[in-house]
Chimera marker file (.cmm) of the C-alpha trace (Angstrom):
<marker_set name="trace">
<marker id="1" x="-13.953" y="-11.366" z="11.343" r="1" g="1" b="0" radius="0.5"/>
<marker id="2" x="-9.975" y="-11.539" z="11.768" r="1" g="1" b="0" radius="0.5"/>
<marker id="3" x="-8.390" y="-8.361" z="11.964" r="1" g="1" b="0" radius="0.5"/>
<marker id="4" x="-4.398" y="-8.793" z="12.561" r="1" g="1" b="0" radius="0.5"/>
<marker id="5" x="-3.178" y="-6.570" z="15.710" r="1" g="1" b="0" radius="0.5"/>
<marker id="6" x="0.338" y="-6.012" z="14.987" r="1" g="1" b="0" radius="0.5"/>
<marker id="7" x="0.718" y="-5.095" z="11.553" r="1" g="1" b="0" radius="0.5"/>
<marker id="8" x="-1.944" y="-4.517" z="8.880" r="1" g="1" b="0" radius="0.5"/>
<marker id="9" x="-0.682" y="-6.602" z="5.618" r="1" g="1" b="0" radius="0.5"/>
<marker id="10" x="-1.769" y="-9.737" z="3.887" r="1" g="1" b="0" radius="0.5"/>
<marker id="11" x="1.035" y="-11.245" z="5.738" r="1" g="1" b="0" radius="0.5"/>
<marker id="12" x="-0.183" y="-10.718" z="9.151" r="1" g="1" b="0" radius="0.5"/>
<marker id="13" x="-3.488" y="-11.649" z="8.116" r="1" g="1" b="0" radius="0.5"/>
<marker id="14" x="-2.477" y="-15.029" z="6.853" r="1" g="1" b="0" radius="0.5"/>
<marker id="15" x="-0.181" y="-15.595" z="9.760" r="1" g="1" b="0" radius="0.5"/>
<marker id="16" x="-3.553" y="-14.959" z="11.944" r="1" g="1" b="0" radius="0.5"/>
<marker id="17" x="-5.732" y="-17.205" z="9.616" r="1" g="1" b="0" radius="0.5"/>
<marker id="18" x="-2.858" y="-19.929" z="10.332" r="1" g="1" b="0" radius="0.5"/>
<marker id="19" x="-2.749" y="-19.815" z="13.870" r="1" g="1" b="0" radius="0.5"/>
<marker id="20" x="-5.839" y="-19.816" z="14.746" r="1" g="1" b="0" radius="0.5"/>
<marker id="21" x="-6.190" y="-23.409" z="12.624" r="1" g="1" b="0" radius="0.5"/>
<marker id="22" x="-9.463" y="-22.435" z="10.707" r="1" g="1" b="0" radius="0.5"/>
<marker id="23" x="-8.999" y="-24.618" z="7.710" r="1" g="1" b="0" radius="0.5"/>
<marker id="24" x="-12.174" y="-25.813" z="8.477" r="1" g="1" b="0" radius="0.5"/>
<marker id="25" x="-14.117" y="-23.195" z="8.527" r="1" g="1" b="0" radius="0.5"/>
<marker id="26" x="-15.667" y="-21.207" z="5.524" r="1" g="1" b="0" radius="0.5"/>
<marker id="27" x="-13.906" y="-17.862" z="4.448" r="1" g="1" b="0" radius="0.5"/>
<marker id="28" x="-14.717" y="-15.369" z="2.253" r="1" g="1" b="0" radius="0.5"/>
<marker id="29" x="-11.979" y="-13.087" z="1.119" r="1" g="1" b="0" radius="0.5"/>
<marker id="30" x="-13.199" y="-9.593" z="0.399" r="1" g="1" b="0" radius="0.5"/>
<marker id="31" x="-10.516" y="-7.650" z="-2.076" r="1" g="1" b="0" radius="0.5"/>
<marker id="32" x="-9.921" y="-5.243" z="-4.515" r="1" g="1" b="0" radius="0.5"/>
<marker id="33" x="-9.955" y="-5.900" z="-8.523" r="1" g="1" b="0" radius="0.5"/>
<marker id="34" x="-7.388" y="-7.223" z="-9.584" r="1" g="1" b="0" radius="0.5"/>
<marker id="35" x="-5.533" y="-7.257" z="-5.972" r="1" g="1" b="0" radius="0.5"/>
<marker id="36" x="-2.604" y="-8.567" z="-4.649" r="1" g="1" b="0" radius="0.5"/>
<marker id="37" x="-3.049" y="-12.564" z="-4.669" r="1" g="1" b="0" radius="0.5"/>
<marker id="38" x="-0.990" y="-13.546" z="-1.787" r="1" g="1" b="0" radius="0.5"/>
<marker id="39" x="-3.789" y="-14.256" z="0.699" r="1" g="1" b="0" radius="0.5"/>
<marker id="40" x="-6.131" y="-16.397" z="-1.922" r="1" g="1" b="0" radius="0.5"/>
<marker id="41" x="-3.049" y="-18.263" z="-3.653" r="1" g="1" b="0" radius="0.5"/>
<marker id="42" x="-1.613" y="-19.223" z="-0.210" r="1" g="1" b="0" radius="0.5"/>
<marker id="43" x="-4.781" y="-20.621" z="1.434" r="1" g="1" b="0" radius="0.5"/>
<marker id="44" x="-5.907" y="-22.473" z="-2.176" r="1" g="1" b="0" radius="0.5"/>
<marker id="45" x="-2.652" y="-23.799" z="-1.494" r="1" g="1" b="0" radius="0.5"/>
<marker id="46" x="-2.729" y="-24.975" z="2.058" r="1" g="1" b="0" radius="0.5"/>
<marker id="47" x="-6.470" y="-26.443" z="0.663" r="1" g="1" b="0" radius="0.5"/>
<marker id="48" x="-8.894" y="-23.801" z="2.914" r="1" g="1" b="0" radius="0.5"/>
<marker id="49" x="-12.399" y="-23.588" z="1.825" r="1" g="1" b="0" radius="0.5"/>
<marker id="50" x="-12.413" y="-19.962" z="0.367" r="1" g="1" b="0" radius="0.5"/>
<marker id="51" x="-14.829" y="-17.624" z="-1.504" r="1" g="1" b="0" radius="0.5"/>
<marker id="52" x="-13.085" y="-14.656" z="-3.141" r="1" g="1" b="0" radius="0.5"/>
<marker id="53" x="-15.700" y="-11.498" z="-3.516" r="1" g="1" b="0" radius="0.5"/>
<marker id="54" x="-14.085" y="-8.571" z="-5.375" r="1" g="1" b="0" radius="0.5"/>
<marker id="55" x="-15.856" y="-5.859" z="-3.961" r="1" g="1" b="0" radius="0.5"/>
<marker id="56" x="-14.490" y="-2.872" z="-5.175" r="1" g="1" b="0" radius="0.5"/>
<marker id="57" x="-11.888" y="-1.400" z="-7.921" r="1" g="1" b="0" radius="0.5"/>
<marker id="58" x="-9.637" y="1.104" z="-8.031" r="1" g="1" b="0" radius="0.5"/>
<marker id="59" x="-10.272" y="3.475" z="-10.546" r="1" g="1" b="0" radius="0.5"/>
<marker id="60" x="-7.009" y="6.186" z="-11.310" r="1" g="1" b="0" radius="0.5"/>
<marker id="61" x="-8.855" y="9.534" z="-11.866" r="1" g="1" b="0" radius="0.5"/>
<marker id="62" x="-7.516" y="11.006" z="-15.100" r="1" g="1" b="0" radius="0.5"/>
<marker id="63" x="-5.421" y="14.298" z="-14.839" r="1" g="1" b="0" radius="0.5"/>
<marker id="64" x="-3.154" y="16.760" z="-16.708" r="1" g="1" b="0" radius="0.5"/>
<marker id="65" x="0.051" y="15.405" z="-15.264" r="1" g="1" b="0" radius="0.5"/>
<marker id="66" x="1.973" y="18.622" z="-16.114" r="1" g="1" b="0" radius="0.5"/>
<marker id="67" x="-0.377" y="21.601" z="-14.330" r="1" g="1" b="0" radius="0.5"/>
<marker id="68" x="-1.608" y="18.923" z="-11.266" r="1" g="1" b="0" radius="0.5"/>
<marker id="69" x="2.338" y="18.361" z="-10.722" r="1" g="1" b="0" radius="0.5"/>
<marker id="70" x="3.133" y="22.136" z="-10.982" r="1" g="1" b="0" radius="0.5"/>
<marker id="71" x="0.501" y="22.666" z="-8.124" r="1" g="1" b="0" radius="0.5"/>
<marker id="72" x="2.067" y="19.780" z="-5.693" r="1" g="1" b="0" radius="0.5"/>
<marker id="73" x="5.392" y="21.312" z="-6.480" r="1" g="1" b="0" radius="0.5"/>
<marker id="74" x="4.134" y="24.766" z="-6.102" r="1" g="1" b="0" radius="0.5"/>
<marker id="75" x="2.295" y="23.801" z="-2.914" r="1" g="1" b="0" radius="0.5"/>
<marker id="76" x="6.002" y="22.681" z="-1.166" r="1" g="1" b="0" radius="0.5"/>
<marker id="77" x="5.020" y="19.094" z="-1.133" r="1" g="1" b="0" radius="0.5"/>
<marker id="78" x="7.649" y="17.530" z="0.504" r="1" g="1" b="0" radius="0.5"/>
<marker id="79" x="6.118" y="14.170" z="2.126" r="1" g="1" b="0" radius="0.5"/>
<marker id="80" x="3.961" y="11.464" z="1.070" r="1" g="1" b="0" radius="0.5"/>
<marker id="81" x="1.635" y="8.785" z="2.338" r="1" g="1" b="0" radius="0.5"/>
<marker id="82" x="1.545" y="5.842" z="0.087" r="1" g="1" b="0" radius="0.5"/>
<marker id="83" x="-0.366" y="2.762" z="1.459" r="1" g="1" b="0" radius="0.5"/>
<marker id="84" x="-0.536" y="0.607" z="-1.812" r="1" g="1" b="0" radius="0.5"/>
<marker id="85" x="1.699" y="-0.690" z="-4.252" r="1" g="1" b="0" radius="0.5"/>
<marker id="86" x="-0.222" y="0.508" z="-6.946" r="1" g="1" b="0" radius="0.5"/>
<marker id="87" x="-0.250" y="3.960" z="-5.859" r="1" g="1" b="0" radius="0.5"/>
<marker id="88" x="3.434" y="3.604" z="-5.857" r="1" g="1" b="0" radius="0.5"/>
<marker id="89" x="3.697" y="2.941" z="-9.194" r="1" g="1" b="0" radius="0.5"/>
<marker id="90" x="1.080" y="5.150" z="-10.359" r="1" g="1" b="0" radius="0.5"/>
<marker id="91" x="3.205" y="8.258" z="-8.823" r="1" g="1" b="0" radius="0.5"/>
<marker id="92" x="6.361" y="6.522" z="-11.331" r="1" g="1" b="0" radius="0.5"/>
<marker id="93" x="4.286" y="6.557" z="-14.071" r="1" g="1" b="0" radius="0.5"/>
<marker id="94" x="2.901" y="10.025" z="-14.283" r="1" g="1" b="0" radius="0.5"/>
<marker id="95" x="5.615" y="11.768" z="-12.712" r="1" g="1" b="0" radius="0.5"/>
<marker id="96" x="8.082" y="13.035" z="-15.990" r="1" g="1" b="0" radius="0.5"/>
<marker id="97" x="12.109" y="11.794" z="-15.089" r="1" g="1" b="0" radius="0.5"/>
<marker id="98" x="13.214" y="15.799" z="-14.285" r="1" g="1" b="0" radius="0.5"/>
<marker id="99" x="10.134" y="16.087" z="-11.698" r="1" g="1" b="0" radius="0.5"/>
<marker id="100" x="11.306" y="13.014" z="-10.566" r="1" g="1" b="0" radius="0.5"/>
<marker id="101" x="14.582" y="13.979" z="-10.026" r="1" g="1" b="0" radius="0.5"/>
<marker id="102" x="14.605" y="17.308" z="-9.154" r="1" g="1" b="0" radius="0.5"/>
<marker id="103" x="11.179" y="16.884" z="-6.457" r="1" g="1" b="0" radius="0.5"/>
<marker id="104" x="9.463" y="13.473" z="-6.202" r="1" g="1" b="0" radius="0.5"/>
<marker id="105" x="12.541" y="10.843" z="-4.894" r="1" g="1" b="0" radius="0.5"/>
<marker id="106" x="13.389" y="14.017" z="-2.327" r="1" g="1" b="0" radius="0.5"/>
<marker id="107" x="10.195" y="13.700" z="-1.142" r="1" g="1" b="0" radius="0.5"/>
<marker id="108" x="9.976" y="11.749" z="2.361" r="1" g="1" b="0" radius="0.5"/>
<marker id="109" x="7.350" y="9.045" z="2.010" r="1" g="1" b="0" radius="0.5"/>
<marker id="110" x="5.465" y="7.331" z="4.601" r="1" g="1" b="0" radius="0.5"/>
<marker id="111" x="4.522" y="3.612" z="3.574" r="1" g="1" b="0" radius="0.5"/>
<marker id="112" x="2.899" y="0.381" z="4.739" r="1" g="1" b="0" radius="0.5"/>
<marker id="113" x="4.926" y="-2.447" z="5.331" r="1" g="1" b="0" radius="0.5"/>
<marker id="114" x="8.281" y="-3.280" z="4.094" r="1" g="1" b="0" radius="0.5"/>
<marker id="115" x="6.943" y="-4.755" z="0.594" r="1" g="1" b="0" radius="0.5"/>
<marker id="116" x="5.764" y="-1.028" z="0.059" r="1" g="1" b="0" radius="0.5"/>
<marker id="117" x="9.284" y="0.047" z="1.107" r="1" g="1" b="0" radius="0.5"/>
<marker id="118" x="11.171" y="-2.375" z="-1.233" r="1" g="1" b="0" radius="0.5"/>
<marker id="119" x="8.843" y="-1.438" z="-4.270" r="1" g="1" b="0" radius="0.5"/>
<marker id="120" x="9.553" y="2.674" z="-3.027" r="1" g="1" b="0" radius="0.5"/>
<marker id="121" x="12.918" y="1.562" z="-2.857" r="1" g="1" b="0" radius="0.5"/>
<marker id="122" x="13.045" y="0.052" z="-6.252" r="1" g="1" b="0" radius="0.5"/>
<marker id="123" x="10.608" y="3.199" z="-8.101" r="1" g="1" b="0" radius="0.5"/>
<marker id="124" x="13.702" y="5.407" z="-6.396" r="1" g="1" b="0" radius="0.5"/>
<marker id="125" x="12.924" y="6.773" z="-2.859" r="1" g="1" b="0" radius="0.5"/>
<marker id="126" x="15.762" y="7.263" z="-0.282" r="1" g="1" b="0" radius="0.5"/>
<marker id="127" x="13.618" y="8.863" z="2.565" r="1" g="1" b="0" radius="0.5"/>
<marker id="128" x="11.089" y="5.947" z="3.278" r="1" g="1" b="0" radius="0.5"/>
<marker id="129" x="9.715" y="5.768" z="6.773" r="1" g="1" b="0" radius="0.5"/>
<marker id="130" x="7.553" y="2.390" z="7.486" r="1" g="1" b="0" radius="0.5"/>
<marker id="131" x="4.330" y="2.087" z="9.030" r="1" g="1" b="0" radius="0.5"/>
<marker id="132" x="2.922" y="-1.340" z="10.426" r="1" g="1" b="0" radius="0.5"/>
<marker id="133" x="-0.987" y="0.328" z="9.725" r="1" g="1" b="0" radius="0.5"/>
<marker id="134" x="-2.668" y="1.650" z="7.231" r="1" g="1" b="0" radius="0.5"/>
<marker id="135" x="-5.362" y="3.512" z="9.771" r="1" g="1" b="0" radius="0.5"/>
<marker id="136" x="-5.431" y="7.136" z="9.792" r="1" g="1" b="0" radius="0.5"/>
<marker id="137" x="-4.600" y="7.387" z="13.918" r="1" g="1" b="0" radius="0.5"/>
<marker id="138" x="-1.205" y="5.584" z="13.640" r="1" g="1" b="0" radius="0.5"/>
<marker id="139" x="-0.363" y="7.018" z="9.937" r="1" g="1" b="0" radius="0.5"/>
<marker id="140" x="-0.635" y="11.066" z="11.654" r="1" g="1" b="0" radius="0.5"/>
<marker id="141" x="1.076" y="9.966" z="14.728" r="1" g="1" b="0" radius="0.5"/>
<marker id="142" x="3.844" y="8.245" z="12.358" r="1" g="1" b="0" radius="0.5"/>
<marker id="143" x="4.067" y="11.649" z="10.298" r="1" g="1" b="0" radius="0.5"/>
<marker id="144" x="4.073" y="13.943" z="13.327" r="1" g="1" b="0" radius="0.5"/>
<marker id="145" x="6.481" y="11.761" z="14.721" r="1" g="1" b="0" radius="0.5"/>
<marker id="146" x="8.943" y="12.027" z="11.876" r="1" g="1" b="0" radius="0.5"/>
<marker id="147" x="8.325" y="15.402" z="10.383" r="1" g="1" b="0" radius="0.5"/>
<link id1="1" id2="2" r="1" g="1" b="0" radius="0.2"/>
<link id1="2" id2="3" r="1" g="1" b="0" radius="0.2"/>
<link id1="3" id2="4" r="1" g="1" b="0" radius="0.2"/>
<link id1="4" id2="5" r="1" g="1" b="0" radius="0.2"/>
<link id1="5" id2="6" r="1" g="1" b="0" radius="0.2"/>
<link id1="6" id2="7" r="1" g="1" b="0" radius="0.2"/>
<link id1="7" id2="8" r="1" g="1" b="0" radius="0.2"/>
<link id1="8" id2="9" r="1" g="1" b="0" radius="0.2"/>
<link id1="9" id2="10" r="1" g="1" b="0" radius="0.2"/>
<link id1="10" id2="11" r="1" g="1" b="0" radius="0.2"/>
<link id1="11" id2="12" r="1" g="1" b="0" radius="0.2"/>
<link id1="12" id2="13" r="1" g="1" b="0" radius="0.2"/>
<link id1="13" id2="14" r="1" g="1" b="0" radius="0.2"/>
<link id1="14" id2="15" r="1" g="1" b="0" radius="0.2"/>
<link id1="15" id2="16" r="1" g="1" b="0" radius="0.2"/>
<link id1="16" id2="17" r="1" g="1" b="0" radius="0.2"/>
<link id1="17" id2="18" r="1" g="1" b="0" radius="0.2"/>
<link id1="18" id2="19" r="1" g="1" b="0" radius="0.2"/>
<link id1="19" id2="20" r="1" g="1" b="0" radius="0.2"/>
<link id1="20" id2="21" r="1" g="1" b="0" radius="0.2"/>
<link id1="21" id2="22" r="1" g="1" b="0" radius="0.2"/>
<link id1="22" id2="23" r="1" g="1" b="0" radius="0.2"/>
<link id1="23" id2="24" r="1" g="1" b="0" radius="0.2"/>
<link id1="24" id2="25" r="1" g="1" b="0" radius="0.2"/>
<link id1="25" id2="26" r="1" g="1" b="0" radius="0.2"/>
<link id1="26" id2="27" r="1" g="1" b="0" radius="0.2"/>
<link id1="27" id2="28" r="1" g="1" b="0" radius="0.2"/>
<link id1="28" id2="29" r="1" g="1" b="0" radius="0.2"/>
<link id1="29" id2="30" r="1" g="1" b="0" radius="0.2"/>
<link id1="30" id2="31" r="1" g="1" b="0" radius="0.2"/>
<link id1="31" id2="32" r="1" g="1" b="0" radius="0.2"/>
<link id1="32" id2="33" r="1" g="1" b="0" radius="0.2"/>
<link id1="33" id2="34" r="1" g="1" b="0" radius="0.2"/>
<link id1="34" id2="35" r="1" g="1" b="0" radius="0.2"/>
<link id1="35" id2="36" r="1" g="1" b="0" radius="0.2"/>
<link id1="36" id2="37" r="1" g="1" b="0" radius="0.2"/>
<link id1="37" id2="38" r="1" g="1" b="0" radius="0.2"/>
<link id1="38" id2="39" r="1" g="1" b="0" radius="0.2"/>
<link id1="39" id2="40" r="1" g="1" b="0" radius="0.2"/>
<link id1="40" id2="41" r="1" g="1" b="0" radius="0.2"/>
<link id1="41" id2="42" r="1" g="1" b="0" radius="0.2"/>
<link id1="42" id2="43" r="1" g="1" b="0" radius="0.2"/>
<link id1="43" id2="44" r="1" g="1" b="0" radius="0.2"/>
<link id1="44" id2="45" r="1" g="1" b="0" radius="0.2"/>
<link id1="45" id2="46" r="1" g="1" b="0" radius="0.2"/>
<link id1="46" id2="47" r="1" g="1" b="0" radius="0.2"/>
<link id1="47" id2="48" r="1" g="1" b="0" radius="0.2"/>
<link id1="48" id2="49" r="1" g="1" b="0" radius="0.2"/>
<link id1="49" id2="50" r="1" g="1" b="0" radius="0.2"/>
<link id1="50" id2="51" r="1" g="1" b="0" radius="0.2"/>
<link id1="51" id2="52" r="1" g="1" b="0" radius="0.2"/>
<link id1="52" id2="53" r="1" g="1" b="0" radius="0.2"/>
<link id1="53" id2="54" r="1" g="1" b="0" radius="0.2"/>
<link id1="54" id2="55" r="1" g="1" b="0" radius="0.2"/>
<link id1="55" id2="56" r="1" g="1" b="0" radius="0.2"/>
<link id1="56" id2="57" r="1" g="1" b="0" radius="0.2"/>
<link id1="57" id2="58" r="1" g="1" b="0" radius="0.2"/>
<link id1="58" id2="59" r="1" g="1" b="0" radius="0.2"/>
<link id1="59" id2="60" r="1" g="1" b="0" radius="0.2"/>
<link id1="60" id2="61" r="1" g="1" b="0" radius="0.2"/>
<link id1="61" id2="62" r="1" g="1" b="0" radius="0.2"/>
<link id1="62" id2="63" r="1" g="1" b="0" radius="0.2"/>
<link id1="63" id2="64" r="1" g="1" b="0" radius="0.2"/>
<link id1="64" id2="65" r="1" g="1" b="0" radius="0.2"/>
<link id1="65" id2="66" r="1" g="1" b="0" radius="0.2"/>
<link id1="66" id2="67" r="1" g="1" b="0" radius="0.2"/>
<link id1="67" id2="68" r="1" g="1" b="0" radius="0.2"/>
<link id1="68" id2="69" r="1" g="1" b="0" radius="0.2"/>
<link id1="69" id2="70" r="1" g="1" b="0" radius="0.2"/>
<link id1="70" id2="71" r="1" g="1" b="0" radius="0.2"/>
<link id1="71" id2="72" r="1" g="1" b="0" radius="0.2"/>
<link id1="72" id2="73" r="1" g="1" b="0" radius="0.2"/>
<link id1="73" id2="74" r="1" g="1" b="0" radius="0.2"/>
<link id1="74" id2="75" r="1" g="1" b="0" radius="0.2"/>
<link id1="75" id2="76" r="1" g="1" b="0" radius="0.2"/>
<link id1="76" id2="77" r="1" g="1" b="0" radius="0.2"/>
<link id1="77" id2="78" r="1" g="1" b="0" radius="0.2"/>
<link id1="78" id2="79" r="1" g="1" b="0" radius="0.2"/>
<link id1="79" id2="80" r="1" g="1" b="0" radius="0.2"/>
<link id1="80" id2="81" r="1" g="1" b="0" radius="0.2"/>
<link id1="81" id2="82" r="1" g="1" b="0" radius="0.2"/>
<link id1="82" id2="83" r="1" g="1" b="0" radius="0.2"/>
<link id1="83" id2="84" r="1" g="1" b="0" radius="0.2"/>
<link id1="84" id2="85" r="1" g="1" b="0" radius="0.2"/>
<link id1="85" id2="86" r="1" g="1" b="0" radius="0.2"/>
<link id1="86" id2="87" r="1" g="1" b="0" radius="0.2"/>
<link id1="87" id2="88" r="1" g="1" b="0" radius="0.2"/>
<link id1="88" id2="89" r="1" g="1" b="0" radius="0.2"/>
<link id1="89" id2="90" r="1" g="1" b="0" radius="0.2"/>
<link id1="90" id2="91" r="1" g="1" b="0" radius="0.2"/>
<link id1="91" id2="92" r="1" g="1" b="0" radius="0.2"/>
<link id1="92" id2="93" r="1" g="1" b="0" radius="0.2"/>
<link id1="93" id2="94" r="1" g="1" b="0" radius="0.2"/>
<link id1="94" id2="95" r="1" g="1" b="0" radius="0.2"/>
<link id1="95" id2="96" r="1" g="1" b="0" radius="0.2"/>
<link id1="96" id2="97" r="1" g="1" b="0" radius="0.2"/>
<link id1="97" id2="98" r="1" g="1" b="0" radius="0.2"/>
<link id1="98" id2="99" r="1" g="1" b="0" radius="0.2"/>
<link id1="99" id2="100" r="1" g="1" b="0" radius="0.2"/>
<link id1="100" id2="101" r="1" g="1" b="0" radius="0.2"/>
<link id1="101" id2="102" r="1" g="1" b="0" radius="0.2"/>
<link id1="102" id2="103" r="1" g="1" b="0" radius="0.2"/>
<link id1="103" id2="104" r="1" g="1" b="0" radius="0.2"/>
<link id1="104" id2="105" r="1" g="1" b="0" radius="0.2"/>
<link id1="105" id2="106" r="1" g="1" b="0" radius="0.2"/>
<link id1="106" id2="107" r="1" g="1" b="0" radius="0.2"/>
<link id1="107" id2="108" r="1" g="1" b="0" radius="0.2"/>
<link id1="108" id2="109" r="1" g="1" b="0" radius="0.2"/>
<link id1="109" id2="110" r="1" g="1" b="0" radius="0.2"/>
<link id1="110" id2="111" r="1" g="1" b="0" radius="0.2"/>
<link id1="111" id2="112" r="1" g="1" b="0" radius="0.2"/>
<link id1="112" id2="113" r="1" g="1" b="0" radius="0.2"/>
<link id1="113" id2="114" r="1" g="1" b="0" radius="0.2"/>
<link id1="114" id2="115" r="1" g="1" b="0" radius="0.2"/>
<link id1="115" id2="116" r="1" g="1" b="0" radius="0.2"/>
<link id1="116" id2="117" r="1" g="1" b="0" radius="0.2"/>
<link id1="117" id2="118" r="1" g="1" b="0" radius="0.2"/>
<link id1="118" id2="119" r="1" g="1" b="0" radius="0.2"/>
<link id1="119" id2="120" r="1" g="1" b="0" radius="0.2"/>
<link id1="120" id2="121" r="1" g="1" b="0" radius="0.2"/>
<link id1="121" id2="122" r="1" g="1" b="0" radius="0.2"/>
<link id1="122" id2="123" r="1" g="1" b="0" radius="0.2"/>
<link id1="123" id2="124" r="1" g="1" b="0" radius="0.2"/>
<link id1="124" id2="125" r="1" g="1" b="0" radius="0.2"/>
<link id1="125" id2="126" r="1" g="1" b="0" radius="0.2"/>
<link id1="126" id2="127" r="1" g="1" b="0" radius="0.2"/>
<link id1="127" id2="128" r="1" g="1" b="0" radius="0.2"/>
<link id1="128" id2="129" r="1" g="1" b="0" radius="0.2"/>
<link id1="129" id2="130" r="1" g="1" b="0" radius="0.2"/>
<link id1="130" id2="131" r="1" g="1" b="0" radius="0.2"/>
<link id1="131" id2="132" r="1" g="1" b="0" radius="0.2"/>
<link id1="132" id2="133" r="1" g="1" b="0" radius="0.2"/>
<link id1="133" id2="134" r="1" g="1" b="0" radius="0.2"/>
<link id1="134" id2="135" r="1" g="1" b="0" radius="0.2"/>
<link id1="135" id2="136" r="1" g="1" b="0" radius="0.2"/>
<link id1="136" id2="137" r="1" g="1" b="0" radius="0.2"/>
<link id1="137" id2="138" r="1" g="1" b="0" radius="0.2"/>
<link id1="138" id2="139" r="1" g="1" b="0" radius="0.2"/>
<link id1="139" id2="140" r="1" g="1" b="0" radius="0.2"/>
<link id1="140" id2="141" r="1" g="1" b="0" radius="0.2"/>
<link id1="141" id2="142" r="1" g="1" b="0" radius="0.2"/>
<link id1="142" id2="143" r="1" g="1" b="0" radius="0.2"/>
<link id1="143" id2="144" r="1" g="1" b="0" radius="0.2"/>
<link id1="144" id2="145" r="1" g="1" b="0" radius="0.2"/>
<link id1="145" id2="146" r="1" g="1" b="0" radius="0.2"/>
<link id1="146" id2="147" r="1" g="1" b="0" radius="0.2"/>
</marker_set>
């Protein structure tokens, strides 16, 4: 099993997978439903002997946008920890423009990797702080050390 040591993204993974020269070997590429591609299209590519086993989905829980956004504001919510792209965009969609405006984009939000930034960037977020994990240690000590 590869696990990168410096930053925990696709890229680092496939930068790992590269350098240690393992298109010999057999991999099998555990992912999410309909996750991002970037690992499997880039060793099909480079012609590595790959399995792809989608092991799990992520399924949205369905909510009444209005009252569960009327507790986060009413709660002081002021900071979140976004670690996928698809959470990202999620947030976007259910959040209505004057919640957006007036509390979500003022909210400081903790992400993984500068893809997650970008797309945060994009969705409307000024306060984005990077993280190079996803793992719960180095996300609190991130958030304690910025809050």
């Amino acid at each position: 099993m590869l696990v990168p040591e410096n930053k925990e993204n696709s890229e680092a993974l496939l930068e790992l997978i590269y350098k240690k020269d393992l298109n010999k070997s057999k991999i099998i590429l555990l992912k999410g439903e309909n996750g991002r591609k970037l690992v499997e299209t880039s060793l099909i590519k480079n012609n590595y002997n790959i399995s792809i086993i989608e092991c799990y989905k992520k399924v949205f829980k369905i909510i009444n946008n209005h009252v569960e956004i009327k507790k986060w504001r009413s709660y002081k919510i002021n900071t979140l920890v976004v670690t996928s792209g698809e959470l990202l965009k999620r947030l976007n969609e259910i959040v209505d423009i004057s919640n957006k405006q007036e509390w979500l984009f003022k909210c400081k939000i903790f992400v993984v990797g500068n893809r997650l930034s970008r797309i945060a960037q994009k969705i409307g977020w000024r306060d984005i702080i990077i993280s190079n994990y996803a793992n719960n240690k180095n996300l609190l000590n991130i958030i304690k050390k910025y809050n």
